[in-house]
Chimera marker file (.cmm) of the C-alpha trace (Angstrom):
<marker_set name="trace">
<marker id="1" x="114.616" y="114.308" z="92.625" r="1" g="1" b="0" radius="0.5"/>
<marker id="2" x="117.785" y="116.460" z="92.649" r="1" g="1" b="0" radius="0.5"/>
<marker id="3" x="119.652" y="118.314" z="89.488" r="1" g="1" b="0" radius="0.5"/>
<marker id="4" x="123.308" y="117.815" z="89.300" r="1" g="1" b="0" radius="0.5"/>
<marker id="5" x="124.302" y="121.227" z="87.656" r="1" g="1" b="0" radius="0.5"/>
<marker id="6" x="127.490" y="122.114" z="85.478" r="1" g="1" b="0" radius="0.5"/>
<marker id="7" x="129.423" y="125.391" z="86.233" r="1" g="1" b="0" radius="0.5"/>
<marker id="8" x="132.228" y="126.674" z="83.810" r="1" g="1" b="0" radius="0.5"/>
<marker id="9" x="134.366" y="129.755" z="83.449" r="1" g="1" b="0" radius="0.5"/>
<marker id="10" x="134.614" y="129.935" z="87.225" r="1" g="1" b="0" radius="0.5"/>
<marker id="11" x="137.746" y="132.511" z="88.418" r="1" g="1" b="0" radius="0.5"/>
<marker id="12" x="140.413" y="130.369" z="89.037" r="1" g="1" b="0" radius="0.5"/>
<marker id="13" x="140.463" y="131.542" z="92.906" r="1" g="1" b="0" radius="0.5"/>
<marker id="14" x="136.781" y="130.429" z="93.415" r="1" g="1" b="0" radius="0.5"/>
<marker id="15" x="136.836" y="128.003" z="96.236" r="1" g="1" b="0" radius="0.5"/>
<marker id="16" x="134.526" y="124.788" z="96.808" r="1" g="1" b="0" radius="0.5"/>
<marker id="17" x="132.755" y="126.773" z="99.690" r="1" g="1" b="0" radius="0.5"/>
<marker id="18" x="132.442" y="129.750" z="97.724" r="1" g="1" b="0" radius="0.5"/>
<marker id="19" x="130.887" y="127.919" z="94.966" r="1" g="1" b="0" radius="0.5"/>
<marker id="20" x="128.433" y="126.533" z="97.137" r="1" g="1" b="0" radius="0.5"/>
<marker id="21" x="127.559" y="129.777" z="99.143" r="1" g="1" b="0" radius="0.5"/>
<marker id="22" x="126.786" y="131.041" z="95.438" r="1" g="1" b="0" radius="0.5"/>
<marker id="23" x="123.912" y="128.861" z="94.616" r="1" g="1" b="0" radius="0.5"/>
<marker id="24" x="122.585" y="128.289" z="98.842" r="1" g="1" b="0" radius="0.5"/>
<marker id="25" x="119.951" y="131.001" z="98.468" r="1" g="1" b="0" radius="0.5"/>
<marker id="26" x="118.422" y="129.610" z="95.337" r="1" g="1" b="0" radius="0.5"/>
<marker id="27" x="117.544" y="126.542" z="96.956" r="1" g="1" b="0" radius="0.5"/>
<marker id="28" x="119.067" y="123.332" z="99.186" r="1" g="1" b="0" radius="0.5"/>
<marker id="29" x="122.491" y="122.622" z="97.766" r="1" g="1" b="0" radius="0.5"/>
<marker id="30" x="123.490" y="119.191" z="98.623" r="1" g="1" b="0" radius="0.5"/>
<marker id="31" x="126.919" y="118.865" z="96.728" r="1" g="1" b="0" radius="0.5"/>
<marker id="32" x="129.416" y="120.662" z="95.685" r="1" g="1" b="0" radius="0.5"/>
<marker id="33" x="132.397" y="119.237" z="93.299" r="1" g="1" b="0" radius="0.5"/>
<marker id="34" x="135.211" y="122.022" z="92.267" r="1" g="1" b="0" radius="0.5"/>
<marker id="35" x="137.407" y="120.284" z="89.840" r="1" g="1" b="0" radius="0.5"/>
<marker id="36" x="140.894" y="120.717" z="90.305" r="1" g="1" b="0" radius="0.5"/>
<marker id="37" x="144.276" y="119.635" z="88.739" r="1" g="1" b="0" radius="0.5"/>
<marker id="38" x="145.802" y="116.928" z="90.463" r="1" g="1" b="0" radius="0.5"/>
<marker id="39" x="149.238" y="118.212" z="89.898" r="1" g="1" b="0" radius="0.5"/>
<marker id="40" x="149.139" y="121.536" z="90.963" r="1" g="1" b="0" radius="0.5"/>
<marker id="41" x="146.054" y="121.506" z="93.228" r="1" g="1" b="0" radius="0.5"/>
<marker id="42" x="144.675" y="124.522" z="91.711" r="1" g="1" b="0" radius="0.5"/>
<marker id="43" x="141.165" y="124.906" z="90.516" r="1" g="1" b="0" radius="0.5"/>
<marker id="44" x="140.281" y="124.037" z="86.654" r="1" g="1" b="0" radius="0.5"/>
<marker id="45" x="137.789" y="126.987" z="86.570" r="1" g="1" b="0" radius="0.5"/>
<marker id="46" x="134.860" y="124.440" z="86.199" r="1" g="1" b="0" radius="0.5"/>
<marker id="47" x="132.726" y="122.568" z="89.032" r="1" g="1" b="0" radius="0.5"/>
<marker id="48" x="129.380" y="120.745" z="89.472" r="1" g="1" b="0" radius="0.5"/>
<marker id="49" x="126.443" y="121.837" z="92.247" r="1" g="1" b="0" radius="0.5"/>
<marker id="50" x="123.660" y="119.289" z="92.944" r="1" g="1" b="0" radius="0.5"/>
<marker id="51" x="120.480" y="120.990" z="94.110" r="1" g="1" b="0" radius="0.5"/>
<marker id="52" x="117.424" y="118.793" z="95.488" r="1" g="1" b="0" radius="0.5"/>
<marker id="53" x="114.332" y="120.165" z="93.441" r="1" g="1" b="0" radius="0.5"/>
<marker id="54" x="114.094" y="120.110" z="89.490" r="1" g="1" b="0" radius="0.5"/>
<marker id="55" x="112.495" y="123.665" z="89.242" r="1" g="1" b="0" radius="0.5"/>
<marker id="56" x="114.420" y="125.493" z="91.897" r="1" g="1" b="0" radius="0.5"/>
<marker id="57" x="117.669" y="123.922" z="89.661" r="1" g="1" b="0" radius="0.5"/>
<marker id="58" x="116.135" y="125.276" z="86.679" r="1" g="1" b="0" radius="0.5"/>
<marker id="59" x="115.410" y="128.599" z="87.999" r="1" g="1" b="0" radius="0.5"/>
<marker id="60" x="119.289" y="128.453" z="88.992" r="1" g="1" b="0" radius="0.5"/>
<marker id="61" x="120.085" y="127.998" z="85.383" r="1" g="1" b="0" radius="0.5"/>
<marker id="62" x="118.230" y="130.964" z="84.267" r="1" g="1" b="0" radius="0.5"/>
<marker id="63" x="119.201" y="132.891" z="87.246" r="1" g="1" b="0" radius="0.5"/>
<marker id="64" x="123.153" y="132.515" z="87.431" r="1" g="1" b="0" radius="0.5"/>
<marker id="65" x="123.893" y="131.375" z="83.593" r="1" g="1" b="0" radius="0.5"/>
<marker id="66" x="125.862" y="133.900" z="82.310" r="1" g="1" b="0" radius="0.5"/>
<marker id="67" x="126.234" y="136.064" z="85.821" r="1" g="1" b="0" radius="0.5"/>
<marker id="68" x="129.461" y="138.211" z="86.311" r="1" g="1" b="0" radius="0.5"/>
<marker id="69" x="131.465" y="136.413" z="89.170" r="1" g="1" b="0" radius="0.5"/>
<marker id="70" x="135.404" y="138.390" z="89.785" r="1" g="1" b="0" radius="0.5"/>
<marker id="71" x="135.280" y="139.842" z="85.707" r="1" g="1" b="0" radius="0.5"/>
<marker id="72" x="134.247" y="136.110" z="84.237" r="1" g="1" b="0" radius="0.5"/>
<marker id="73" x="130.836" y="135.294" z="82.731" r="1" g="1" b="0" radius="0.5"/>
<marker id="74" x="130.039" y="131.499" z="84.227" r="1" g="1" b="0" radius="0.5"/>
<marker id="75" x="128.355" y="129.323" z="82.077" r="1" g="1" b="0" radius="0.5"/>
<marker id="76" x="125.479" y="126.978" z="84.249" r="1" g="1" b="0" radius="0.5"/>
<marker id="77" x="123.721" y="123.826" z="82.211" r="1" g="1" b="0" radius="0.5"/>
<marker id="78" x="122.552" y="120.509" z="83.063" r="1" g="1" b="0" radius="0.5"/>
<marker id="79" x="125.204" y="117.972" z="83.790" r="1" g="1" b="0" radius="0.5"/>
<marker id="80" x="125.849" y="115.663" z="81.000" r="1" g="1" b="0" radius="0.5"/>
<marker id="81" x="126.940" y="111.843" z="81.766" r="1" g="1" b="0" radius="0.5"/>
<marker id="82" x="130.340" y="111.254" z="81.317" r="1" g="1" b="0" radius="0.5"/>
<marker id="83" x="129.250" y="109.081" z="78.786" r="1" g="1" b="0" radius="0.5"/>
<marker id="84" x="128.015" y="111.842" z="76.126" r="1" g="1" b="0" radius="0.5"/>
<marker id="85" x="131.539" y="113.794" z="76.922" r="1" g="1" b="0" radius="0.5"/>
<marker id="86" x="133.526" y="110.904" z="74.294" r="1" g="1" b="0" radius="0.5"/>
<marker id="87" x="130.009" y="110.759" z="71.585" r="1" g="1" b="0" radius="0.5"/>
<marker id="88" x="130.887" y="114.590" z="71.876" r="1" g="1" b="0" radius="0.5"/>
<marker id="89" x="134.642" y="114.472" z="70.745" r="1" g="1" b="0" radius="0.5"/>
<marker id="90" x="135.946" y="111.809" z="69.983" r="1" g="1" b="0" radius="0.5"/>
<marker id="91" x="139.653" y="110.743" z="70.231" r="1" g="1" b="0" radius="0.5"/>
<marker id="92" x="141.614" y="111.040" z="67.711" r="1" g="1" b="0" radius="0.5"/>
<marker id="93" x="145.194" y="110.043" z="67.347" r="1" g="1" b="0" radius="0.5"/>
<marker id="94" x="147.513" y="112.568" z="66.216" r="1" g="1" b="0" radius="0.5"/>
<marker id="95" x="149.565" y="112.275" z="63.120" r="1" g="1" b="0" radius="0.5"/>
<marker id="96" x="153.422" y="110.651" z="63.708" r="1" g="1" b="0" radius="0.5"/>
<marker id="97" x="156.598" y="111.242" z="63.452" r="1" g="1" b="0" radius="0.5"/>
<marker id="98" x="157.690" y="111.427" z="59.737" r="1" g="1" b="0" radius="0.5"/>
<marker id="99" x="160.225" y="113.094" z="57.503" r="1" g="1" b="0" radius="0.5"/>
<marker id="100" x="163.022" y="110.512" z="58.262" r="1" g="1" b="0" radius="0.5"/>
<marker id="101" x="166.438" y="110.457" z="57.205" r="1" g="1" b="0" radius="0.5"/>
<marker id="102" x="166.721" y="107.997" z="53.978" r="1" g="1" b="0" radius="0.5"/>
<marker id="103" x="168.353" y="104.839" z="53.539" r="1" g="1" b="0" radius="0.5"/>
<marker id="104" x="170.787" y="103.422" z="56.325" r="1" g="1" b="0" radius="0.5"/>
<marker id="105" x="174.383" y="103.675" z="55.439" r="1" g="1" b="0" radius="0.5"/>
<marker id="106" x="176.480" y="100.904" z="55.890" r="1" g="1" b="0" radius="0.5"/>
<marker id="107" x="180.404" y="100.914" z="56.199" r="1" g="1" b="0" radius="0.5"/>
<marker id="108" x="180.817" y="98.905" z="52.819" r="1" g="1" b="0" radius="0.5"/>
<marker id="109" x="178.836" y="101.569" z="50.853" r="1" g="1" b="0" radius="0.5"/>
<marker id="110" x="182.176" y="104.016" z="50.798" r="1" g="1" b="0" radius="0.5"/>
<link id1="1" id2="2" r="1" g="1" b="0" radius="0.2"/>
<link id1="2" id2="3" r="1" g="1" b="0" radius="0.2"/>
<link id1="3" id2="4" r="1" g="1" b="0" radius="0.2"/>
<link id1="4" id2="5" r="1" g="1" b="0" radius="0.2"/>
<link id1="5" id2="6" r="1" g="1" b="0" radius="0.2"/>
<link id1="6" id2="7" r="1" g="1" b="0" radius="0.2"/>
<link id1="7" id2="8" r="1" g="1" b="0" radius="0.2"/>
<link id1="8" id2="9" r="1" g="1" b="0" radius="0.2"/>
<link id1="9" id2="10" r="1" g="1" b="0" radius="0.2"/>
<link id1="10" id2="11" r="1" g="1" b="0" radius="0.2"/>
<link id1="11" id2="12" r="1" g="1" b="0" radius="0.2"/>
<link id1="12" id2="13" r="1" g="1" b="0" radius="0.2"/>
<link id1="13" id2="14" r="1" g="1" b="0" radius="0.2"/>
<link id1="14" id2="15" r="1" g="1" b="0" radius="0.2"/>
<link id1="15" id2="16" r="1" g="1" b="0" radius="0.2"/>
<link id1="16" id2="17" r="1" g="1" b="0" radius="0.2"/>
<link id1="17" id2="18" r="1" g="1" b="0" radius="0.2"/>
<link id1="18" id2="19" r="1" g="1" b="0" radius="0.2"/>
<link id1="19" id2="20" r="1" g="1" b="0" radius="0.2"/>
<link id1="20" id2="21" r="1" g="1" b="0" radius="0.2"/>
<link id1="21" id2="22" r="1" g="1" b="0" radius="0.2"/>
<link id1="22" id2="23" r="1" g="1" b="0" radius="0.2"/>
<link id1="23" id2="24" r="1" g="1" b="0" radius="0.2"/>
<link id1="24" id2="25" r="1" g="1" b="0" radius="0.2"/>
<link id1="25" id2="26" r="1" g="1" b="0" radius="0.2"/>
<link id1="26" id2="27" r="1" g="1" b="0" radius="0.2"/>
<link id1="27" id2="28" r="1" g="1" b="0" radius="0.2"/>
<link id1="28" id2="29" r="1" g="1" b="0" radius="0.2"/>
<link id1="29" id2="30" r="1" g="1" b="0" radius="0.2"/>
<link id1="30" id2="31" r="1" g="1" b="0" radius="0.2"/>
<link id1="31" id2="32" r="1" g="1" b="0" radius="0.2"/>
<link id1="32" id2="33" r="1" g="1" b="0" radius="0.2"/>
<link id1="33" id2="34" r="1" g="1" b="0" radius="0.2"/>
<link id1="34" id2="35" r="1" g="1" b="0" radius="0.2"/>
<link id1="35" id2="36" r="1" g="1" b="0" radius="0.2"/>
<link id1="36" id2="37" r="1" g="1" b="0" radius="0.2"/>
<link id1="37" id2="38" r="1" g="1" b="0" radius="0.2"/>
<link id1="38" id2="39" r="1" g="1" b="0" radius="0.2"/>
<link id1="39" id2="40" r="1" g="1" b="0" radius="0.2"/>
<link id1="40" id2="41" r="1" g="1" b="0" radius="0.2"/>
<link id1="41" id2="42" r="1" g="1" b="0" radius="0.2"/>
<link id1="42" id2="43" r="1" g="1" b="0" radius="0.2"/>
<link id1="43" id2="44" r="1" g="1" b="0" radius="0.2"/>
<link id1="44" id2="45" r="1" g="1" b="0" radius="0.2"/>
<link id1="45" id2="46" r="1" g="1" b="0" radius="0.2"/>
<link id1="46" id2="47" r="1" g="1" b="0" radius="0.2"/>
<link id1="47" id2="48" r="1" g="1" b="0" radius="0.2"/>
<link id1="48" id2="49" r="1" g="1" b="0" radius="0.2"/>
<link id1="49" id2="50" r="1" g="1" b="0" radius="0.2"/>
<link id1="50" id2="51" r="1" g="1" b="0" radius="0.2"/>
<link id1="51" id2="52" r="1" g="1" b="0" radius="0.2"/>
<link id1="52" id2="53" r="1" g="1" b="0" radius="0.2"/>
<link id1="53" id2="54" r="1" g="1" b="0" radius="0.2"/>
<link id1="54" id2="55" r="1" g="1" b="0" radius="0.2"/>
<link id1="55" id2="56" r="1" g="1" b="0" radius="0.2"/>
<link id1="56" id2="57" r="1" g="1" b="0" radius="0.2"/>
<link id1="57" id2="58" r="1" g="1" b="0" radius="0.2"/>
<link id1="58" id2="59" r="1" g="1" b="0" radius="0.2"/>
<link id1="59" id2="60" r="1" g="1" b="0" radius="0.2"/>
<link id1="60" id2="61" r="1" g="1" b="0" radius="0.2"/>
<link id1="61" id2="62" r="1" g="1" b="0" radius="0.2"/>
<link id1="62" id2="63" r="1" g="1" b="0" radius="0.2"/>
<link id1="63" id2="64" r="1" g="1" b="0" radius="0.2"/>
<link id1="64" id2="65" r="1" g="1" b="0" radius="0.2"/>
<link id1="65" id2="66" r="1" g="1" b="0" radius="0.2"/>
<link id1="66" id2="67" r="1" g="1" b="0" radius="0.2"/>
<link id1="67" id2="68" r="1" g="1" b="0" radius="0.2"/>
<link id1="68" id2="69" r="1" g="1" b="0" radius="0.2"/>
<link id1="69" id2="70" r="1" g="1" b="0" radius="0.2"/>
<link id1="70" id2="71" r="1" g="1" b="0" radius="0.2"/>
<link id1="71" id2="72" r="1" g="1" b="0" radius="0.2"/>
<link id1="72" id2="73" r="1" g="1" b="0" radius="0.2"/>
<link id1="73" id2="74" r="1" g="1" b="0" radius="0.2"/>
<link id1="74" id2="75" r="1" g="1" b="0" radius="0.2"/>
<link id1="75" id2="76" r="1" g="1" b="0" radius="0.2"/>
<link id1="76" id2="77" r="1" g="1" b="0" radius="0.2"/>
<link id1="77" id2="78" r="1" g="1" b="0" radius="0.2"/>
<link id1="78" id2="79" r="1" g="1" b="0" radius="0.2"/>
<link id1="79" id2="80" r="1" g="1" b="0" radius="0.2"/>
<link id1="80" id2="81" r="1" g="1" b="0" radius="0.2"/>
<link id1="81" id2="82" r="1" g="1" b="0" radius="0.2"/>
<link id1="82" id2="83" r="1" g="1" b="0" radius="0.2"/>
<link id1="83" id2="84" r="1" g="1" b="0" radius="0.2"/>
<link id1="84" id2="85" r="1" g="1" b="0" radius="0.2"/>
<link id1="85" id2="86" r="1" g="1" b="0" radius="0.2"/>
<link id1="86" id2="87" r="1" g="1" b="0" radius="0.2"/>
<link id1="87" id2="88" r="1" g="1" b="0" radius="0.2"/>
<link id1="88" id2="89" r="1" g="1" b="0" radius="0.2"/>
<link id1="89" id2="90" r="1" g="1" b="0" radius="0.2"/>
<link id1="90" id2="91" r="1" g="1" b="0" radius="0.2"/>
<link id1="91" id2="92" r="1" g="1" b="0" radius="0.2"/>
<link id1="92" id2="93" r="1" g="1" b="0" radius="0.2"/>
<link id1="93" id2="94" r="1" g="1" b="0" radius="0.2"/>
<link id1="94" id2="95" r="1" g="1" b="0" radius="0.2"/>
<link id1="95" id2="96" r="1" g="1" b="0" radius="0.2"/>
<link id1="96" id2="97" r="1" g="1" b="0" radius="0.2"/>
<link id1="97" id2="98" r="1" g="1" b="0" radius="0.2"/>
<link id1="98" id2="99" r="1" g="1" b="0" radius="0.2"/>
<link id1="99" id2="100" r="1" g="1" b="0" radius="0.2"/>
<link id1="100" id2="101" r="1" g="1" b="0" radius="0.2"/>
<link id1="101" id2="102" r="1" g="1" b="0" radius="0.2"/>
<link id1="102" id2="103" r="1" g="1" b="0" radius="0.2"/>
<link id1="103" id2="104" r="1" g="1" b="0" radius="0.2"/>
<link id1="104" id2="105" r="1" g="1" b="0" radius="0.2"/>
<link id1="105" id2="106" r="1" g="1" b="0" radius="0.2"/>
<link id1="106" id2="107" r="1" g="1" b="0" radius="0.2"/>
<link id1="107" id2="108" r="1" g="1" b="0" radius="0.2"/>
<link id1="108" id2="109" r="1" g="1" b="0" radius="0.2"/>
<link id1="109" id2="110" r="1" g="1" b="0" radius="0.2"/>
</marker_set>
């Protein structure tokens, strides 16, 4: 059964390929996902790896977590479901507008 594997605090120039390349001689890599921002196309410094055997994705966790790639320490876990990401932090609606300006004048209060 495969391992789908979270990568953070990747250097912003790390490419999709590059990611992948990274984690090959660990074991069978058999997707690579580098997120990116949709507006600017550049990289979000965070990506998922799937890797096809359970132990040889743990032994990637305990090899790379925390490994010095361009100056930057990247973090490697387990994937969460996108479900867990909202349990995690939920939304919370900022605080409006405020401090108006008083009572509405009208032209018959002169």
């Amino acid at each position: 059964m495969s391992k789908k594997l979270y990568v953070g605090n990747l250097p912003f120039s790390v490419t999709q390929e590059q990611l992948k390349d990274l984690f090959a001689p660990l074991g069978e890599v058999t997707e690579v996902t580098l997120i990116v921002d949709k507006a600017t196309g550049r990289s979000r410094g965070f990506g998922f790896v799937t890797i096809t055997d359970d132990e040889v994705a743990l032994k990637a966790i305990s090899e790379m977590n925390g490994k010095d790639i361009e100056g930057r320490q990247i973090t490697v876990s387990e994937a969460r479901p996108m479900g867990e990401r909202s349990e995690r932090r939920p939304f919370r609606p900022r605080g409006g507008g405020g401090g108006g300006r008083g009572r509405r004048r009208e032209f018959d209060d002169f």
